[in-house]
Every structure is written in structure tokens, then in C-alpha cells.
C-alpha positions in Angstrom: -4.3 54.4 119.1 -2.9 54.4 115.7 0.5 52.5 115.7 2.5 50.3 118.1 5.9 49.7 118.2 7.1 46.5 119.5 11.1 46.6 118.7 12.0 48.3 122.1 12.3 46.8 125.9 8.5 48.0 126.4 5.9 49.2 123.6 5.7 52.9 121.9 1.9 53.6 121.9 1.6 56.3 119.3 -1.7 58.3 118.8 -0.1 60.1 115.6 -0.4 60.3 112.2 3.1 61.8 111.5 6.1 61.9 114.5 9.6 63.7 114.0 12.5 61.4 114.0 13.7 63.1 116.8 11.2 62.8 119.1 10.6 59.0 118.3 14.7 58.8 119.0 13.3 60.2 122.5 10.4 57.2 122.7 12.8 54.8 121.7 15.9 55.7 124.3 12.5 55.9 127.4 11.4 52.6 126.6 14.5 50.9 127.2 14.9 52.5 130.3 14.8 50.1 133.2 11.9 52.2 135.6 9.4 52.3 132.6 6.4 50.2 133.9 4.3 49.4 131.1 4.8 51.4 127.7 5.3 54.6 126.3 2.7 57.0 125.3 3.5 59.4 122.2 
């Protein structure tokens, strides 16, 4: 795992080097959803 972001209802686990803006928009708006069990893989 390379990067964890913390700001949102339930972490972003990213195993990325470089991630669009877009698609971390995408991460961002799952995480806060309210079925999301654990975190969010990227």
C-alpha cells in the first residue's frame, strides 16, 4: 500500500503511484457512502 487517505467517512487505500483527479473524486464520493464497511481500495 502506498498512500492512505484519512479525510473521508472511511479510508482510501491506494496502491498507486499517480491517480487521475477524477477517479480519486470517485474514491472520495464511495467512502462517504453510508453501506461502505471498512475502506476503499484504489
Amino acid at each position: 500500500m502506498k498512500q492512505v487517505i484519512t479525510t473521508e467517512k472511511q479510508p482510501i487505500k491506494l496502491w498507486l503511484d499517480d491517480i487521475e483527479a477524477g477517479a480519486l473524486a470517485q474514491a472520495k464520493n464511495l467512502a462517504n457512502l453510508p453501506f461502505v464497511f471498512k475502506h476503499v481500495s484504489q
